[in-house]
C-alpha positions in Angstrom: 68.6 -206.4 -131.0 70.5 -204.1 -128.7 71.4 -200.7 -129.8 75.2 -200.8 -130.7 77.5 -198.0 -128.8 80.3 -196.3 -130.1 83.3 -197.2 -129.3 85.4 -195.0 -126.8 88.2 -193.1 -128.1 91.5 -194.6 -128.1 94.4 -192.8 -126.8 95.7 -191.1 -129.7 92.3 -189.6 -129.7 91.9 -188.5 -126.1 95.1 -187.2 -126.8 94.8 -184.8 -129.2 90.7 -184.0 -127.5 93.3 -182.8 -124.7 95.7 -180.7 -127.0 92.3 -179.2 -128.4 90.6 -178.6 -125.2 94.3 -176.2 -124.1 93.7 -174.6 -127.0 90.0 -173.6 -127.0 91.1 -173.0 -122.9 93.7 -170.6 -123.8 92.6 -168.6 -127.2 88.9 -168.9 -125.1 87.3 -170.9 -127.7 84.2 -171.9 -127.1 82.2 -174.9 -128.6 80.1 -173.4 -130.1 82.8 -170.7 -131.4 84.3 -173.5 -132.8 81.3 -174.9 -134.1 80.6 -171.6 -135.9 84.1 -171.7 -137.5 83.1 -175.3 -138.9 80.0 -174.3 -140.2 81.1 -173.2 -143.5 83.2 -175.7 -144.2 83.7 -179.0 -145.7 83.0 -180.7 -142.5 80.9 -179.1 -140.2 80.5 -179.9 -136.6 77.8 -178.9 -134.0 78.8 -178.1 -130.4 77.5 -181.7 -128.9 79.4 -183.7 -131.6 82.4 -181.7 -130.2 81.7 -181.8 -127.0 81.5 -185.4 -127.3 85.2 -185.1 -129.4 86.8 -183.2 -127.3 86.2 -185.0 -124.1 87.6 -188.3 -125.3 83.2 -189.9 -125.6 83.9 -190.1 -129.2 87.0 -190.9 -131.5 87.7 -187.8 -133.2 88.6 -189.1 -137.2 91.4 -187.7 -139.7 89.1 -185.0 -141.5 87.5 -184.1 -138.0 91.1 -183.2 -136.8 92.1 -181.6 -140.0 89.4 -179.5 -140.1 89.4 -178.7 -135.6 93.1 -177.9 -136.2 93.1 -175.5 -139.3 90.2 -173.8 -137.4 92.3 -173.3 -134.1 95.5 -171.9 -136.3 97.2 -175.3 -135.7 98.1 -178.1 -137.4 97.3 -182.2 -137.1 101.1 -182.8 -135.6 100.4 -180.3 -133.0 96.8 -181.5 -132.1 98.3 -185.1 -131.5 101.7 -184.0 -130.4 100.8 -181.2 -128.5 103.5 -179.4 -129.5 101.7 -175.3 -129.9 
């Protein structure tokens, strides 16, 4: 049986990996700054899962994005909206 793939992100997803990605860029965020930020919480993330998120490889998921934005100092509606 073939292994099954993941399915790509949809564009709400690739999206808001965007909106992420400008905010890592511009508070120079890294991914595994980020990941260090996550790693205490309720819903910790290594650097490859979000390297994977926040290049649009993976969808990213409503507690994923909840906890991404409160780490950046932003909130949900600005990760998808890109309003920062």
């Amino acid at each position: 049986m073939p292994a099954q793939r993941a399915p790509q992100a949809g564009p709400d997803s690739i999206k808001a990996a965007e909106n992420i990605r400008m905010i890592m860029a511009r508070d120079r965020v890294t991914l595994r700054d980020l990941s260090a930020k996550l790693a205490d919480t309720d819903r910790p993330i290594s650097p490859a899962q979000l390297s994977r998120l926040t290049s649009g490889q993976k969808s990213i998921d409503l507690d994923q994005l909840r906890a991404i934005s409160t780490a950046l100092g932003m909130t949900m509606a600005a990760a998808l909206n890109g309003v920062v």
